[in-house]
Kinemage of the C-alpha trace (Angstrom):
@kinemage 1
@onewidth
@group {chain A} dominant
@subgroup {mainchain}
@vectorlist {calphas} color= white
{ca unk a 1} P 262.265 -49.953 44.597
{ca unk a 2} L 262.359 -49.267 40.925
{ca unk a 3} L 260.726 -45.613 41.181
{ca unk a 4} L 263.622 -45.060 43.986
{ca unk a 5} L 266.460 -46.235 41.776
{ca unk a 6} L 265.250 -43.988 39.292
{ca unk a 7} L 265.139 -40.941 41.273
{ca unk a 8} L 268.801 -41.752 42.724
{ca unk a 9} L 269.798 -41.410 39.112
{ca unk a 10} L 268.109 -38.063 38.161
{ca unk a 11} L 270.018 -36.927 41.318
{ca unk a 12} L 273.089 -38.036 40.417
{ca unk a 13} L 272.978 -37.542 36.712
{ca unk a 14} L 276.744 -37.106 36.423
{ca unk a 15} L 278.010 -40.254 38.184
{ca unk a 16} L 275.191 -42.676 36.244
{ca unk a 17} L 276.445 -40.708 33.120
{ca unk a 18} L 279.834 -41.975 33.303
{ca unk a 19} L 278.637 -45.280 34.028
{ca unk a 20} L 276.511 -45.127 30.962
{ca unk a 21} L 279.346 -44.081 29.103
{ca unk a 22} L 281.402 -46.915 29.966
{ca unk a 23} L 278.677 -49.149 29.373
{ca unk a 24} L 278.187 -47.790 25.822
{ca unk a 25} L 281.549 -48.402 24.774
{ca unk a 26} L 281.473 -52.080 26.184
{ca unk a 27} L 278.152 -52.402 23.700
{ca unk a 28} L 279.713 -50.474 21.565
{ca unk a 29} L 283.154 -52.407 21.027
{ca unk a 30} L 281.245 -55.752 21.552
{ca unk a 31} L 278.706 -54.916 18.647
{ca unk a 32} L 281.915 -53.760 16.626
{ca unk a 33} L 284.011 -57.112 16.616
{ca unk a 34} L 280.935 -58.921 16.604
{ca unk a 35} L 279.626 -58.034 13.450
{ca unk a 36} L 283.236 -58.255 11.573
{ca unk a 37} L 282.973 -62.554 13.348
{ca unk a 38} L 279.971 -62.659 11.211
{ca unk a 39} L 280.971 -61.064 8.795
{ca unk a 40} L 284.173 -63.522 7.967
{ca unk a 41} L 281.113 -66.625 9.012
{ca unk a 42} L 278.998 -65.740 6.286
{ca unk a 43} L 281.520 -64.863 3.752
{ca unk a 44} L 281.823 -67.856 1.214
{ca unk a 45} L 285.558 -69.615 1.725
{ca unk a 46} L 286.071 -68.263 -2.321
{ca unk a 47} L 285.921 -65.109 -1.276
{ca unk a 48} L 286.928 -64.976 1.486
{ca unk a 49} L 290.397 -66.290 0.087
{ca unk a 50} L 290.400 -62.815 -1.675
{ca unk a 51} L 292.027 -61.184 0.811
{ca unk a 52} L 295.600 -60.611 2.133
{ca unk a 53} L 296.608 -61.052 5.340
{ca unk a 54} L 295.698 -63.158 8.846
{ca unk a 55} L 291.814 -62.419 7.688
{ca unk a 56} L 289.114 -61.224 9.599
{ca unk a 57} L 288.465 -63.859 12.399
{ca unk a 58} L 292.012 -63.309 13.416
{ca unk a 59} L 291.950 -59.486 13.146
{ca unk a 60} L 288.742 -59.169 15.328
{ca unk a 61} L 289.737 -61.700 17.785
{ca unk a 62} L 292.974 -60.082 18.089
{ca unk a 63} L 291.406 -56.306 18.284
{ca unk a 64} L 288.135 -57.605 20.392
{ca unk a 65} L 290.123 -59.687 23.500
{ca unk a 66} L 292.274 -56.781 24.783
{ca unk a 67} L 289.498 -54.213 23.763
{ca unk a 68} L 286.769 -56.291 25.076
{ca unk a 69} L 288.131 -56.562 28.525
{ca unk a 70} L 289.697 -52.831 28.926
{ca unk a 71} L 286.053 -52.048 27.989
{ca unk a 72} L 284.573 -54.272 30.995
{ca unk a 73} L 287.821 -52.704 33.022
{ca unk a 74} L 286.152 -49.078 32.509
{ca unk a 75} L 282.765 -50.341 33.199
{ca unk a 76} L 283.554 -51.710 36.560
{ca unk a 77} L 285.500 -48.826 37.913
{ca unk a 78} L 283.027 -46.142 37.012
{ca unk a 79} L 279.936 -48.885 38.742
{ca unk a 80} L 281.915 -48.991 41.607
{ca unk a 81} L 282.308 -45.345 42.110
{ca unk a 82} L 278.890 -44.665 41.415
{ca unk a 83} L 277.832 -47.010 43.647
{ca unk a 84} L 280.006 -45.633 46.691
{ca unk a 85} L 278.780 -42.373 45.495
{ca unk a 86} L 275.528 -43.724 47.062
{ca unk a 87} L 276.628 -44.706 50.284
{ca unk a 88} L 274.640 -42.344 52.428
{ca unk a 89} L 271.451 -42.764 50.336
{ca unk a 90} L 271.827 -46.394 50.579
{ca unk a 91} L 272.562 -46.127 54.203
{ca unk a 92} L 269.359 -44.298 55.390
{ca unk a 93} L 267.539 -46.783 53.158
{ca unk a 94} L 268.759 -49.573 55.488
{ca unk a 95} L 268.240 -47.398 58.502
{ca unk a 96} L 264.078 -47.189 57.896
{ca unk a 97} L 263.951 -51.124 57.053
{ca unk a 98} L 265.082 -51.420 53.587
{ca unk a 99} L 266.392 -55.012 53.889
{ca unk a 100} L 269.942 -55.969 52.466
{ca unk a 101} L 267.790 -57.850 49.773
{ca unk a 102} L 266.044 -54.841 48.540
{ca unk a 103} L 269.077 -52.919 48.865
{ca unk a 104} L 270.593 -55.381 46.290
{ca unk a 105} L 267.697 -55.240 44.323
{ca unk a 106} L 267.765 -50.952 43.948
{ca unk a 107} L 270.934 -51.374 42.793
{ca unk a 108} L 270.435 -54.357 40.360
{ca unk a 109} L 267.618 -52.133 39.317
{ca unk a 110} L 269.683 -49.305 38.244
{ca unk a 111} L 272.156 -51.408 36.455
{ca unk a 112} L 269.666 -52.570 34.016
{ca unk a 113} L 268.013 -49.319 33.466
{ca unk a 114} L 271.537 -47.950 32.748
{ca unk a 115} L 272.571 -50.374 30.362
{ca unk a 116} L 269.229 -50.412 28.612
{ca unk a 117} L 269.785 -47.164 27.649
{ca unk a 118} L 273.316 -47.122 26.458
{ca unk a 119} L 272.562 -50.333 24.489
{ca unk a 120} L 270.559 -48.374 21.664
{ca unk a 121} L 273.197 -46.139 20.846
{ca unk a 122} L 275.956 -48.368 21.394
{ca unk a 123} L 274.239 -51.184 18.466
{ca unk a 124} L 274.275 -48.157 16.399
{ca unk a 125} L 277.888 -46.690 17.017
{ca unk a 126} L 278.992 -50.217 17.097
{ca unk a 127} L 277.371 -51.263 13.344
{ca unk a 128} L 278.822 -47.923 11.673
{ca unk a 129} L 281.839 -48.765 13.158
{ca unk a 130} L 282.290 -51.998 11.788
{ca unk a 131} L 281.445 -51.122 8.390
{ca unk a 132} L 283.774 -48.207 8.345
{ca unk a 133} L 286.752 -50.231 9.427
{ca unk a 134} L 285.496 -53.276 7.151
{ca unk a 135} L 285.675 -50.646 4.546
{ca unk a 136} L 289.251 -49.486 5.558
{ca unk a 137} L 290.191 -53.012 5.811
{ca unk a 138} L 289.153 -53.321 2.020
{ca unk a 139} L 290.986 -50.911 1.028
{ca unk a 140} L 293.639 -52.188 1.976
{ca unk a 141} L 292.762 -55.611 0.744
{ca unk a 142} L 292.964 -57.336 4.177
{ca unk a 143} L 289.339 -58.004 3.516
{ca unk a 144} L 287.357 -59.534 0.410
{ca unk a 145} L 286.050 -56.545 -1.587
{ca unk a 146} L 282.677 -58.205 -1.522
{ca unk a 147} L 282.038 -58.567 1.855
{ca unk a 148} L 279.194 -57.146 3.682
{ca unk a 149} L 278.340 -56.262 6.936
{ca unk a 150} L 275.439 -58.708 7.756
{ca unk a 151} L 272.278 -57.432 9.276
{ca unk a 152} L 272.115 -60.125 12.184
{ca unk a 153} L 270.629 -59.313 15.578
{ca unk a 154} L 272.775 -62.223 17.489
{ca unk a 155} L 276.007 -59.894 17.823
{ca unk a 156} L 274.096 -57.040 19.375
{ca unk a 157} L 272.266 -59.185 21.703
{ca unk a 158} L 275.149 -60.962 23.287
{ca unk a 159} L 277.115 -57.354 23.267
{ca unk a 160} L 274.104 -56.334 25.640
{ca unk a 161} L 273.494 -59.708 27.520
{ca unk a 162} L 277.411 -59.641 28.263
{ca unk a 163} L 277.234 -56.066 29.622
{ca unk a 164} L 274.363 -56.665 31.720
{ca unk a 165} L 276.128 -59.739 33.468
{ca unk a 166} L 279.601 -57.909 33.573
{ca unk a 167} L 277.199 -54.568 35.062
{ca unk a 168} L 275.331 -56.957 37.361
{ca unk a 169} L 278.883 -58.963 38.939
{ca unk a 170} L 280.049 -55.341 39.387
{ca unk a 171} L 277.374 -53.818 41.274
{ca unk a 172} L 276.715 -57.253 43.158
{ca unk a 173} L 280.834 -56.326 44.547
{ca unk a 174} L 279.867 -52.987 44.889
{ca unk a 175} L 276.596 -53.315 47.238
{ca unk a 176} L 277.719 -56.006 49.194
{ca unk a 177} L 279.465 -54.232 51.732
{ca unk a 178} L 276.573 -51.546 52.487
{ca unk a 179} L 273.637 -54.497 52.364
{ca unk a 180} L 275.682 -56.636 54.867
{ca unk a 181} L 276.336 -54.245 57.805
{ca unk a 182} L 274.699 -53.446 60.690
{ca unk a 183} L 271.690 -51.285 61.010
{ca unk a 184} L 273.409 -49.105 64.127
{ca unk a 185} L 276.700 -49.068 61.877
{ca unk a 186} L 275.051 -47.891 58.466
{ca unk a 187} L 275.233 -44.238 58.682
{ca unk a 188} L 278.191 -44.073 60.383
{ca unk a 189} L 280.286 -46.372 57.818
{ca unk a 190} L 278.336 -43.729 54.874
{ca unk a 191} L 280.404 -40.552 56.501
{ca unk a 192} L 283.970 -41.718 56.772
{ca unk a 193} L 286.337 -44.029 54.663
{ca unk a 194} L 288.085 -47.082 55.708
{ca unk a 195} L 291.725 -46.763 55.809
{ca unk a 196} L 292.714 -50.602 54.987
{ca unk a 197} L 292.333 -52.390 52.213
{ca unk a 198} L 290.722 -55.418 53.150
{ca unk a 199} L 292.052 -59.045 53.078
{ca unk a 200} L 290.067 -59.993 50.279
{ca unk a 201} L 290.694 -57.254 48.007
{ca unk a 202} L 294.181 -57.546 48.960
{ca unk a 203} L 294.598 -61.449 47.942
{ca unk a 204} L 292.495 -60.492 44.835
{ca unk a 205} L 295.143 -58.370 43.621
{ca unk a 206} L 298.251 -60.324 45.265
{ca unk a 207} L 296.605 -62.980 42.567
{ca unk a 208} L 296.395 -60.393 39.746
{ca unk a 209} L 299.907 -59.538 40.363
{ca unk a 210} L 301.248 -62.689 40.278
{ca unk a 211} L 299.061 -63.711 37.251
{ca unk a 212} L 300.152 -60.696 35.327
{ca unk a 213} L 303.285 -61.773 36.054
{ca unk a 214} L 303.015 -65.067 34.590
{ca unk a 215} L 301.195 -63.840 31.264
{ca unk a 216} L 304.881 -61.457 30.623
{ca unk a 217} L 306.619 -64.429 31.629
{ca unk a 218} L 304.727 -66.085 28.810
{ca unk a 219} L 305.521 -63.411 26.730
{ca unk a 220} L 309.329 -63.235 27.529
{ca unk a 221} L 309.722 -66.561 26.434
{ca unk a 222} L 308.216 -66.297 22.930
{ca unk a 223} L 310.619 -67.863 20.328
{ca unk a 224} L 311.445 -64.905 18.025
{ca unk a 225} L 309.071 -66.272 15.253
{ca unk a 226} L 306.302 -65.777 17.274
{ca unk a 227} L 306.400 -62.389 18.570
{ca unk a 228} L 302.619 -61.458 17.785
{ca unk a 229} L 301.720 -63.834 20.082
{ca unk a 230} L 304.650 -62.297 22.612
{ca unk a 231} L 302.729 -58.886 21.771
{ca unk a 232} L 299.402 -60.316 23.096
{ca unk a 233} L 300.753 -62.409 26.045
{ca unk a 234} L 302.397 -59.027 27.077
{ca unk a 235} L 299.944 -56.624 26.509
{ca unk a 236} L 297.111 -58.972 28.277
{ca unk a 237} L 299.622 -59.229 30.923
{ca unk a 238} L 299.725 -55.467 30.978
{ca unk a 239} L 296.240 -55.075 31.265
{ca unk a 240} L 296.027 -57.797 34.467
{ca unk a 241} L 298.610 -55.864 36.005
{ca unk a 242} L 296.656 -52.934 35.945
{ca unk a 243} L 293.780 -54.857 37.649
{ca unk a 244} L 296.264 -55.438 40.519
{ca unk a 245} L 296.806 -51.836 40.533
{ca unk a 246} L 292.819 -51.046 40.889
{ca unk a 247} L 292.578 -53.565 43.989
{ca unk a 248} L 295.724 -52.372 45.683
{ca unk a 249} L 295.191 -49.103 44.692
{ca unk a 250} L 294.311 -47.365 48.007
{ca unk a 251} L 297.221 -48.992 49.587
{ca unk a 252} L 299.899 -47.825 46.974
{ca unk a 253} L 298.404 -44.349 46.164
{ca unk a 254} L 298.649 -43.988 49.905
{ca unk a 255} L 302.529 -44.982 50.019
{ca unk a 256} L 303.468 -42.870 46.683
{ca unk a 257} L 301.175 -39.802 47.832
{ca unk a 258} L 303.422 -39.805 51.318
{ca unk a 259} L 306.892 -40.024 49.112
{ca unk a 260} L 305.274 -37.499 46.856
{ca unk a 261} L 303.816 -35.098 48.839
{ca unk a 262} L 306.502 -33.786 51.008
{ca unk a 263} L 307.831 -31.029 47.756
{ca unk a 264} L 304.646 -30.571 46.926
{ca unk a 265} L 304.047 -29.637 50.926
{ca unk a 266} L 307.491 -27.799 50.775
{ca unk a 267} L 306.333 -25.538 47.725
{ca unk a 268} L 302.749 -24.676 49.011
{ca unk a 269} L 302.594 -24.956 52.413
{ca unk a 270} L 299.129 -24.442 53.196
{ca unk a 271} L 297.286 -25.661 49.994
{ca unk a 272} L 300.185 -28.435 49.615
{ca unk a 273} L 299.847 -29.495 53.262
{ca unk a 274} L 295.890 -30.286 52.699
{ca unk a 275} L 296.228 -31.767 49.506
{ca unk a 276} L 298.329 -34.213 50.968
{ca unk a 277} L 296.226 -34.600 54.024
{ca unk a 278} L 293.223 -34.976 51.664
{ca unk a 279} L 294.513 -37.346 49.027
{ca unk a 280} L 295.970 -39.476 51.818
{ca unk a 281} L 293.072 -39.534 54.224
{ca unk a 282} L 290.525 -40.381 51.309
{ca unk a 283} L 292.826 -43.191 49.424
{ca unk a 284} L 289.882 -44.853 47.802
{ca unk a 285} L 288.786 -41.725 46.275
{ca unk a 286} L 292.087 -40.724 45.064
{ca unk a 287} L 292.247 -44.683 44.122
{ca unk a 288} L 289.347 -44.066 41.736
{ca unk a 289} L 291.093 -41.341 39.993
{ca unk a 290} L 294.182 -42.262 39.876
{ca unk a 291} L 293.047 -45.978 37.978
{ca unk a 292} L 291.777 -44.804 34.841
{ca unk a 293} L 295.200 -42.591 34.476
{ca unk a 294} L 297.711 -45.390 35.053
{ca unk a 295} L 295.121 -47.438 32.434
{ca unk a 296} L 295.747 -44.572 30.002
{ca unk a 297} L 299.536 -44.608 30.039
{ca unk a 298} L 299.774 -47.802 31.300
{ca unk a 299} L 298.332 -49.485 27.896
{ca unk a 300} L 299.356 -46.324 25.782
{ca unk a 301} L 302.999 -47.026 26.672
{ca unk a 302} L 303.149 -50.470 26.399
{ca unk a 303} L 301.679 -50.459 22.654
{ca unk a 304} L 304.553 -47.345 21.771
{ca unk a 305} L 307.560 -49.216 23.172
{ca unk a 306} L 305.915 -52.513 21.894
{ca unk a 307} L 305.763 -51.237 18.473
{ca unk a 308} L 309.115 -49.461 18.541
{ca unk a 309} L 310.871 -52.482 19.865
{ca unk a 310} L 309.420 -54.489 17.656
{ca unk a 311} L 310.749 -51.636 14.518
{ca unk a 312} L 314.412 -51.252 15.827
{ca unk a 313} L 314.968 -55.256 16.203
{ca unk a 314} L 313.800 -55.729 12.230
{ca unk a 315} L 315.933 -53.103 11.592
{ca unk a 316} L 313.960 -51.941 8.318
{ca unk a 317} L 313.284 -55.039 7.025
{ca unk a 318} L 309.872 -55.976 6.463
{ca unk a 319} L 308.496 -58.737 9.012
{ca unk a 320} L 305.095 -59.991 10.334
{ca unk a 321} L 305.711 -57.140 12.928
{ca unk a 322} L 307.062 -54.452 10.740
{ca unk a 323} L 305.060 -54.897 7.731
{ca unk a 324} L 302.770 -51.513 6.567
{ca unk a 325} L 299.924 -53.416 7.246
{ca unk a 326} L 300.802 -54.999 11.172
{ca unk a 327} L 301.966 -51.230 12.001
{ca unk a 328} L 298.762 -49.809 10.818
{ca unk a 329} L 296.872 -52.662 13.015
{ca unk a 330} L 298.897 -51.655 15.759
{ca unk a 331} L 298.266 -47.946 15.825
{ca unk a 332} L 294.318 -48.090 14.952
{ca unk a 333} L 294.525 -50.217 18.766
{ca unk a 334} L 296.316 -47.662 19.734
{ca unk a 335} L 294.052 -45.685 19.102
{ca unk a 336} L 290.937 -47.961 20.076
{ca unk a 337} L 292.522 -48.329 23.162
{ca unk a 338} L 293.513 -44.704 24.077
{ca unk a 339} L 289.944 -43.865 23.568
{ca unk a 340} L 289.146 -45.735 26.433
{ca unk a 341} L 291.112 -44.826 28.726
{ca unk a 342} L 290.711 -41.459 27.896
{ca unk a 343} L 287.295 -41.357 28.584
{ca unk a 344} L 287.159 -43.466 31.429
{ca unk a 345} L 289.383 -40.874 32.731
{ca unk a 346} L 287.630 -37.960 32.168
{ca unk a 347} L 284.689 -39.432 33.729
{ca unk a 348} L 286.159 -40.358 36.656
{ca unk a 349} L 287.995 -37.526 37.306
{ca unk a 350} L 284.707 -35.670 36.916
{ca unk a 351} L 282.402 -37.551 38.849
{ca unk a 352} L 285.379 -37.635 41.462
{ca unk a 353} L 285.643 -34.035 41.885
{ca unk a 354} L 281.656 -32.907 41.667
{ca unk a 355} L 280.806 -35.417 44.261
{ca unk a 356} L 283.124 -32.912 46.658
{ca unk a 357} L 280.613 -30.014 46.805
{ca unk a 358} L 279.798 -30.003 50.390
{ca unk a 359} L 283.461 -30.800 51.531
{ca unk a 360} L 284.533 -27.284 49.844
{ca unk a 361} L 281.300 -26.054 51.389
{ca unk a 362} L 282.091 -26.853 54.760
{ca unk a 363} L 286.089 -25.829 54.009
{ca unk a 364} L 284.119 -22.479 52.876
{ca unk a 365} L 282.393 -22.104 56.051
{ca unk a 366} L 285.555 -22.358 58.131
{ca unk a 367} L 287.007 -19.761 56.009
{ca unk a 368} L 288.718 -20.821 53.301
{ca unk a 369} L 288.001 -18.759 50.245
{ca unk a 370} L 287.825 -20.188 46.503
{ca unk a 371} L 291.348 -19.171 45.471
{ca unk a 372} L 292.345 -21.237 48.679
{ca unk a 373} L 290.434 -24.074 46.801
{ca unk a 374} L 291.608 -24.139 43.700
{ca unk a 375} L 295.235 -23.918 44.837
{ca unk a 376} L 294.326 -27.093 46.760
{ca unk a 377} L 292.561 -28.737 44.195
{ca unk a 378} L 295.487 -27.873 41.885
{ca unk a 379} L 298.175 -29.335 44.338
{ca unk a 380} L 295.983 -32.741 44.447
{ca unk a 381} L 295.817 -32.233 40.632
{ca unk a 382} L 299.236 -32.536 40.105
{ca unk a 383} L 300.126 -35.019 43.074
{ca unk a 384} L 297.192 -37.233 41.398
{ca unk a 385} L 298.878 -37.020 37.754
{ca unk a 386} L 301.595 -37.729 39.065
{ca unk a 387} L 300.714 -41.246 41.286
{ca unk a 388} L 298.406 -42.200 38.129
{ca unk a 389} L 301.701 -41.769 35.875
{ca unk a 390} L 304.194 -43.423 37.676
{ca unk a 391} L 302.019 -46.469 38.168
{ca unk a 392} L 301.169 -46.761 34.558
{ca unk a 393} L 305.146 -46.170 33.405
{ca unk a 394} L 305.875 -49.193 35.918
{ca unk a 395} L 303.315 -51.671 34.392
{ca unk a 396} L 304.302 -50.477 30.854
{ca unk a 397} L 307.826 -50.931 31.504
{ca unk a 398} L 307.404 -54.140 32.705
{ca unk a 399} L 305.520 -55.475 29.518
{ca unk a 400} L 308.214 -53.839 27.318
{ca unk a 401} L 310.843 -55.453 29.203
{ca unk a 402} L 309.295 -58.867 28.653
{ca unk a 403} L 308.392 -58.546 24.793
{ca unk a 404} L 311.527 -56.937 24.508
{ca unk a 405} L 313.195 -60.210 25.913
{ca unk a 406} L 311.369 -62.055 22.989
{ca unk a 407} L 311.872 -59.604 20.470
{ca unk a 408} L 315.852 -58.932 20.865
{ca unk a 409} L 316.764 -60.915 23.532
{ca unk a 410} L 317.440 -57.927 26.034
{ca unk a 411} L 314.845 -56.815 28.347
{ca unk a 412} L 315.994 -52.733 27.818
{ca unk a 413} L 313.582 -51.938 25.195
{ca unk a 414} L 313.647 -49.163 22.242
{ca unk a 415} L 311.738 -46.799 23.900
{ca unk a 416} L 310.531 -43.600 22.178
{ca unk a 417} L 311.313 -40.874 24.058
{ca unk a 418} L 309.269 -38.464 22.459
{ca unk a 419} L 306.033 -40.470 22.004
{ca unk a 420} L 306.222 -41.392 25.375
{ca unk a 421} L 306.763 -38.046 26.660
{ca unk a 422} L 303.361 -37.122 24.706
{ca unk a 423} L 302.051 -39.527 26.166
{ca unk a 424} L 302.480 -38.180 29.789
{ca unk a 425} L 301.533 -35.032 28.631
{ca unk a 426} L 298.554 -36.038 27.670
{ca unk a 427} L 297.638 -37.579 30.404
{ca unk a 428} L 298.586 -34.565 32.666
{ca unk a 429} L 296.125 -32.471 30.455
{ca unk a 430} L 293.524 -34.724 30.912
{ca unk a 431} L 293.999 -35.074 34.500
{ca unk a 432} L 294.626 -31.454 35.759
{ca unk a 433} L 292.111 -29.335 33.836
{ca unk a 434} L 289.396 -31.763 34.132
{ca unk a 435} L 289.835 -31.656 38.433
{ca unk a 436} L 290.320 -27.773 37.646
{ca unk a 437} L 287.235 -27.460 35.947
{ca unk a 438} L 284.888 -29.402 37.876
{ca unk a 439} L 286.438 -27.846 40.630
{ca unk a 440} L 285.431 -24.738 39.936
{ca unk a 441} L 281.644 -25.500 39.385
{ca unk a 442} L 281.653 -27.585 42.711
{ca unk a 443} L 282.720 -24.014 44.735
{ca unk a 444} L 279.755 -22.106 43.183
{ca unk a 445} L 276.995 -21.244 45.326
{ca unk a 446} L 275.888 -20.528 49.025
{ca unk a 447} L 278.127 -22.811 50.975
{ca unk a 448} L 275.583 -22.915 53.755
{ca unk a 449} L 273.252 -24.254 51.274
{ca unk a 450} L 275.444 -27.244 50.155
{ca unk a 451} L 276.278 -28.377 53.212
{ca unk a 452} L 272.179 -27.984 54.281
{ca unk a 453} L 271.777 -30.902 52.211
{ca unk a 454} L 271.912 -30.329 48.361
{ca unk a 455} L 274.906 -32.446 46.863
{ca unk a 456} L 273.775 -32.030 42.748
C-alpha cells in the first residue's frame, strides 16, 4: 500500500501540492504562536513586566485561535478535494480486492507522507516568523526588549502532531464514502456526482449555522467595555458560519448558480448556457471552489467593517479598540488571515480546473474548439466569483451587524466602501485568471490522447 500511495501522489503532483501547502501553513502558524507561548513562559515575571500592553500570552492566544482554525479550515478542504480527486483510482482498487481497510490505510498513508514533508519547512518558516514579529513587537514595546525566542522542540512537535490528527480526521471523512460501497457500485459512483447533499452533511451544517449564530449572538450582546471580546465572539462566529457554508455548499451554489446564471446565459448563449449546465450539474466541484473565495472575503470583510466600526464609534478618541497599537494588531491579522485564504484559493481553484483535462478533451472531440473553451471557462469564472462573493459578503455582514450591535448599539455598521470594494476585486482577480490560466494548460495537447487515459 505505501509504494501505491506514493505513486498516486507523483501522479497527481498538483492536487497533493495544495494539500501540502495547506498543511505547511497549519505547521507553520502553529510553530509561530507556539514559540511566542514559550516565549512569554520562560520570560522572568521582571521582565516580562517591561512591556506595554495585554503581553504576549494574550497576543498569541488572540492571533493563534482564529488563525489556528482557518489554518485547519484550508487543510481540510484541499484533503477533501484531493481525495475525491482519487475517486476512480480508489475505485478500481476496490474493484481487484483492495478491502475498505486497505483503502483507508492508502489514504492514511498519504496523509502522513504529506505532512511529513511540509513539517520541515513549516518549523522553519514558523521559527523566523516568530522572531520577526517578536522583534516588531519590541519595537513597539509590546514585548520585553530582552526576550528571546527559545530554542524548544515541544512547540514544533505538537504543531506537527496536531496536523497529523486534524490531516488524519479529514481524510478518515474523506475515504469513508468510497471504502464503504459496494464492489458492483464502485466504478460507477467514481464517474458521476451525486446531486444531494446528504442528511448528515446537511445536519452538520444546519448545526454550524445555528452555532455560528449563537457565537454573533454572543457577540451582539457584549457590554460596550468589552468589545475585544465582541471582536472575537464575532469573528469566530464568522469563521463557523463559513463552515456551514462548506457543508451546504453544493446545495446553495446550486440555488445561487440557477438565479445567477440566467444573464450570464442571456449574454453568451452557447458558452453561458454550458457554464451554467456545468457549474450546476457538478455542484460539489464548483462547491470546492467557490469555499476558499467566500473564506477570503468572508473573513477579509468582517475584519475591515470590524475595524472601521469599531474607528467611527470612538470617534477619534483613543480606546482599547482604537489605540495605534490594537489597529496595528488588527491589520497584521488581516493580513495573517488574507494570506490564507488567498492561497487556499489559488490552490483550489487550480487543482479544480487541471483535474478537467479529459472533460475539455472529450468537449474537443465533439467539436468544440479552444476559444469555445475558454469562453466557457470564463463564463464559469465569473459565475464562480460571483457565488464565492456573495456568500462571503452575507457571512461578513452578518458578523458586522452583530459587533456593530455591541459597538454602537445599531446593527448597520461603518462599512468602508472602498476597502471593501478592493476587497472583491481582489478576490475576482484571484478567482478568474487563476481558472483562465489553468484552463488554458488543461486544453493543450491531443484530445484523443487525454481522454485515452492520461489525466496529469
Amino acid at each position: 500500500m505505501a509504494s501505491i500511495a506514493l505513486g498516486q501522489m507523483r501522479r497527481r503532483p498538483a492536487a497533493f501540492a495544495g494539500t501540502a501547502v495547506a498543511l505547511f501553513l497549519a505547521v507553520a502558524t502553529m510553530t509561530l504562536f507556539g514559540l511566542l507561548f514559550a516565549t512569554d513562559v520562560t520570560t522572568p515575571e521582571a521582565v516580562r513586566k517591561e512591556a506595554a500592553g495585554p503581553g504576549l500570552m494574550v497576543i498569541a492566544g488572540a492571533f493563534g485561535e482564529i488563525a489556528v482554525l482557518i489554518a485547519f479550515f484550508v487543510v481540510v478542504n484541499a484533503l477533501g478535494f484531493a481525495l475525491r480527486q482519487q475517486h476512480r483510482e480508489l475505485a478500481l482498487l476496490r474493484t481487484i480486492a483492495a478491502t475498505p481497510r486497505q483503502t483507508r490505510r492508502l489514504v492514511r498513508g498519504q496523509v502522513v507522507a504529506t505532512t511529513l514533508l511540509a513539517a520541515i519547512p513549516g518549523w522553519v518558516i514558523g521559527a523566523l516568523a516568530a522572531r520577526g514579529l517578536l522583534d516588531e513587537l519590541q519595537r513597539r514595546g509590546m514585548a520585553a526588549p530582552d526576550a528571546p525566542v527559545p530554542v524548544v522542540p515541544l512547540p514544533m512537535l505538537i504543531a506537527l502532531a496536531a496536523a497529523l490528527a486534524v490531516g488524519l480526521a479529514a481524510a478518515a471523512v474523506a475515504a469513508r464514502r468510497i471504502s464503504r460501497i459496494a464492489l458492483a457500485d464502485a466504478l460507477t459512483a467514481s464517474s458521476t456526482e451525486h446531486g444531494r447533499t446528504g442528511a448528515p452533511r446537511l445536519l452538520a451544517g444546519i448545526g454550524a449555522l445555528a452555532g455560528g449564530g449563537l457565537l454573533l449572538n454572543l457577540a451582539a450582546t457584549r457590554p460596550a467595555e468589552q468589545l475585544d471580546k465582541a471582536g472575537q465572539a464575532a469573528l469566530l462566529g464568522s469563521l463557523v458560519l463559513l463552515v456551514a457554508v462548506a457543508l451546504t455548499g453544493p446545495l446553495a451554489a446550486r440555488l445561487l448558480v440557477a438565479a445567477l446564471g440566467a444573464p450570464v446565459r442571456a449574454l453568451a448563449p452557447g458558452a453561458g448556457w454550458l457554464a451554467d449546465a456545468n457549474l450546476r450539474g457538478y455542484a460539489r466541484r464548483l462547491s470546492s471552489a467557490v469555499v476558499p473565495v467566500a473564506l477570503l472575503v468572508g473573513l477579509s470583510g468582517t475584519m475591515t467593517i470590524m475595524t472601521s466600526t469599531a474607528g467611527h464609534a470612538a470617534g477619534g478618541t483613543a480606546s482599547s479598540v482604537t489605540s495605534d497599537t490594537d489597529v496595528w494588531l488588527r491589520q497584521a491579522e488581516l493580513v495573517l488571515l488574507t494570506c490564507f485564504a488567498a492561497v487556499s484559493t489559488v490552490n483550489t481553484l487550480i487543482a479544480v480546473t487541471a483535474d478537467r483535462r479529459r472533460e475539455f478533451a472529450l468537449l474537443r472531440l465533439l467539436g468544440a474548439t479552444r476559444p469555445q473553451l475558454l469562453r466557457m471557462l470564463t463564463a464559469e469564472a465569473v459565475l464562480t466569483a460571483a457565488v464565492g462573493v456573495l456568500l462571503g459578503a452575507a457571512v461578513a455582514v452578518a458578523a458586522s451587524a452583530a459587533f456593530s450591535s455591541a459597538a454602537t448599539g445599531s446593527a448597520v455598521p461603518h462599512v468602508p466602501v472602498a476597502d471593501c470594494g478592493w476587497i472583491v476585486a481582489g478576490a475576482v482577480a484571484l478567482t478568474v485568471p487563476c481558472i483562465l490560466a489553468t484552463g488554458l494548460r488543461a486544453v493543450r495537447g491531443p484530445a484523443a490522447d487525454l481522454v485515452g487515459g492520461s489525466r496529469d
